[in-house]
Each structure stands twice: as structure tokens, then as C-alpha cells.
N, C-alpha and C positions, 0 to 999 in steps of 0.2 A: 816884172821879174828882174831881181837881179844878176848885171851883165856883168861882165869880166871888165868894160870899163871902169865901176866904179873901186880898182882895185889898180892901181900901177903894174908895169912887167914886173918891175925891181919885187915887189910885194908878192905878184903871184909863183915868183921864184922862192922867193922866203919862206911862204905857204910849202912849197913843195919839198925846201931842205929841213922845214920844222919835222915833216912826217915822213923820209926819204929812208932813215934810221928805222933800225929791227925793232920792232913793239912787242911786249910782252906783259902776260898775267902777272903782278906785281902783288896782289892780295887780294883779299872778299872781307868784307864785315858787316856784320848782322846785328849789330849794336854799335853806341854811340862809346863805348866800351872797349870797343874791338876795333875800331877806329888806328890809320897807318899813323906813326908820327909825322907832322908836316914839315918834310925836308924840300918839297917843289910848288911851284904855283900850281895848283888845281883849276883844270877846267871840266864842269860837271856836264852830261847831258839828262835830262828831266822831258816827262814827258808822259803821256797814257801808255795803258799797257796796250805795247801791241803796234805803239806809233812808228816803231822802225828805230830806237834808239840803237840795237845791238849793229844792225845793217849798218847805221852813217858810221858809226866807231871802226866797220869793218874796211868799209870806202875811203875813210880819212887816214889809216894807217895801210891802208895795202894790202891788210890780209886778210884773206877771205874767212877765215875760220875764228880770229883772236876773240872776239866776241861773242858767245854762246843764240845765235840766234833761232826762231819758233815762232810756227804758226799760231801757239799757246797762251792766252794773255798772262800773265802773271809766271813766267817761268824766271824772270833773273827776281830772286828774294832777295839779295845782299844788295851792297853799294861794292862795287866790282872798280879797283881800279888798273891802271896799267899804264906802261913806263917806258924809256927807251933810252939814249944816251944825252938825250936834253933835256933843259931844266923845264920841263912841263910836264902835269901827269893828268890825264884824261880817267874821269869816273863813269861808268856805266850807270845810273842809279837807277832800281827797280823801280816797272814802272805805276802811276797810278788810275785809281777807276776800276773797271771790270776786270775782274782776274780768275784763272782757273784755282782757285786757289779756297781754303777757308778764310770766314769774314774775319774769326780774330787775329788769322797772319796777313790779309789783307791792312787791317785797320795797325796791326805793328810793323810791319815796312814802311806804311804812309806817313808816320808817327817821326821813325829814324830819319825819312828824307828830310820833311819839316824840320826838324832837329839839326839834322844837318846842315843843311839851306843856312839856316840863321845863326848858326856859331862854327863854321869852319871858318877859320882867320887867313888859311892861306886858299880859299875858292878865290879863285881872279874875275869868271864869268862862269854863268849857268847857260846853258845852249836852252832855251826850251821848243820845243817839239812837238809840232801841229801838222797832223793831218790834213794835206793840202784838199780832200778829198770830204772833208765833215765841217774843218775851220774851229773853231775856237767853241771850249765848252763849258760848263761849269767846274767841273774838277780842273779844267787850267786854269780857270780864275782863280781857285784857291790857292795853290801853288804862285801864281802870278801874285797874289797878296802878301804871302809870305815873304816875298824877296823882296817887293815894295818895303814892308812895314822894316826890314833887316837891312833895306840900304842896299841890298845885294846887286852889284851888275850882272843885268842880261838880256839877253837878244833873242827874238823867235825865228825859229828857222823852222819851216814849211819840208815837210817830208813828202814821197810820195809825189812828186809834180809832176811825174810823168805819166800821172793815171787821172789829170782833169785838161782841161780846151786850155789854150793860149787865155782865151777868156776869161774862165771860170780863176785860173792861177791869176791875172791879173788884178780880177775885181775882188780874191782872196786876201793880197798882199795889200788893197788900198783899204780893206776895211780891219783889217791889224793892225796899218799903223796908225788909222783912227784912233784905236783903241787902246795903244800902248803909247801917243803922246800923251796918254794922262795919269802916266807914272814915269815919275821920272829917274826912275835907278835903270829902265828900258833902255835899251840901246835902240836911237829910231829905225834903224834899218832891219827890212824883213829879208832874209837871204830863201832862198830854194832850190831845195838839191833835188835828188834822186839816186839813192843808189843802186838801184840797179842799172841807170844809165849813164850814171856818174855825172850828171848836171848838177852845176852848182858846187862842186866837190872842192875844185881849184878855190874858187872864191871863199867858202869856207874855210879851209887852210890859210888864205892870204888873213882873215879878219883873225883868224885866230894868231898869227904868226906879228899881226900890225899888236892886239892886244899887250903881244909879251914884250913885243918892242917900248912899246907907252910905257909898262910895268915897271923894266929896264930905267929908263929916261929917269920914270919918278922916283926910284930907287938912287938914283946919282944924283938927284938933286935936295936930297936927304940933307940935313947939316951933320957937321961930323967933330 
């Protein structure tokens, strides 16, 4: 499991003043159409329906509510994003697989993510979102193909870890990063929160907060 070592204080502070700021609903879009203009880096979370995307969104920003979350698979249909007074904006996207939902608005939200995935210019990283409790399935591989084939950076992060053994969470995270040394747009590290018991939360924060730092760096070393 990832510990709070693999993250400096300097960084788990960083972590904490990225998301210390008031979060708020920024827009919804239901088409590739309807899409916000890209004025900040985007970091998306992706993930099955149900996996807990709204909860970490809730955890990472502090408020319990900003995020519409449900025991219902398939309740967020748009790509939901949200903002605060720094230059980063966090996407909700709806999630994919089982959904309370019909198959042809099922099979058109899947459609926008994919879409989106592979041509948002300003997505920095994609969070994706595995049931520490199930582990990796076919609809994450496809999703996981999509950002391979796109180039796309990202990272799995393990939801949910506080509802399997010290065990079961470890021998989870060693056979992910099996699986994602052999794509290489993957970020090798498996991170694992919980939010309802806020493990992992901090560290999260820090990886997101090191990302914009990197982002920054390579942004000034641009020629001009």
C-alpha cells in the first residue's frame, strides 16, 4: 500500500494547499459539443459505475456534498467538471459497465468518455478507479486501451481499501502494477485511498499537486 513516505512533507503540504481552496460545480456536459473551453489543466477521474469516483472527488476537495454521489450505478451521465481558485480543474466522468440506466444512454456516455479520453489537449492525468474489492476488469481494460493507444497519462488508484485485509489490498496493488508495466503512458505507482476513512487522501493530493508541479517545470522550459 502506498505510504505517506513515498511523498516528501514539502509535497504532502502542497497536496493540502492544491485542494485547501473552495471547490465548486463549474459546468456538466453531455456532448463532445458541450465541452467547457480549456482555460486549466485537467485532471479526470474514470472508472466503473459505482467505483466511488463522486466520493474521492468529495474527499480530495473537502466537501462532503460537491460531488452528486449514489448507491445507483450510472447516476452521473455528463462529464461534471469543477474549479476552485487554482490553475487545475477536476472532471467527474460518468461512470462505465453496469448502469441503472438505458443501454442506448449507457452505450452514449461510454462513447463521450472515449471521445474525450483521446482528444482533450488540456487532460494532464486520468485517475482511473479500481475496486479494491473486485481488482481489475474487462471494461477497465478498455478504457485502459484507450489512453494507451492516445498517449494519455495515468495512474490507478484502488478505491474502497478499507473494505479488504492488509493482504488482500497488498497482493491487489502487486498484481496492477504487473499489469500496467506494460503500458507505458501508466504511471507505475498504485496509490489507495478510502474515502470514507480518508486513507490515502493526503498522498493523493501530494501526486496530484507533484503532477502540476512537473507540468509547471515543462511549461518554462518551452523555448520562447
Amino acid at each position: 500500500m502506498t505510504a505517506a513516505g513515498d511523498f516528501s512533507a514539502d509535497e504532502i503540504e502542497a497536496g493540502r494547499r492544491l485542494f485547501a481552496g473552495e471547490w465548486r460545480f463549474l459546468s456538466a456536459a453531455g456532448s463532445l459539443a458541450s465541452l467547457p473551453p480549456m482555460a486549466r489543466p485537467e485532471v479526470a477521474f474514470a472508472g466503473r459505475s459505482n467505483v466511488g469516483k463522486s466520493s474521492l472527488i468529495n474527499a480530495l476537495t473537502g466537501r462532503r456534498a460537491l460531488a452528486r454521489t449514489s448507491n445507483t450505478p450510472g447516476r452521473t451521465q455528463e462529464l461534471v467538471f469543477f474549479g476552485s481558485s487554482v490553475p487545475l480543474v477536476l472532471v467527474d466522468l460518468p461512470g462505465y459497465g453496469f448502469a441503472a440506466a438505458a443501454k442506448g444512454k449507457v452505450a452514449a456516455w461510454t462513447r463521450l468518455i472515449h471521445d474525450y479520453l483521446r482528444g482533450r489537449a488540456a487532460l494532464a492525468r486520468v485517475y482511473v478507479l479500481i475496486d479494491a474489492r473486485h481488482g481489475l476488469k474487462a471494461t477497465d481494460d478498455a478504457i485502459l486501451d484507450t489512453l494507451s493507444q492516445a498517449a494519455v497519462s495515468h495512474q490507478i488508484v484502488f478505491t474502497k481499501s478499507d473494505e479488504v485485509s492488509a493482504a488482500q489490498l497488498a497482493a491487489g496493488i502487486t498484481a496492477l502494477t504487473a499489469a500496467i508495466m506494460k503500458r507505458p503512458a501508466a504511471f507505475p505507482q498504485v496509490l489507495a485511498t478510502s474515502a470514507r476513512t480518508d486513507a490515502g487522501i493526503a498522498e493523493l493530493r501530494a501526486a496530484i499537486a507533484r503532477l502540476m508541479n512537473e507540468r509547471e517545470d515543462d511549461r518554462r522550459a518551452w523555448p520562447r
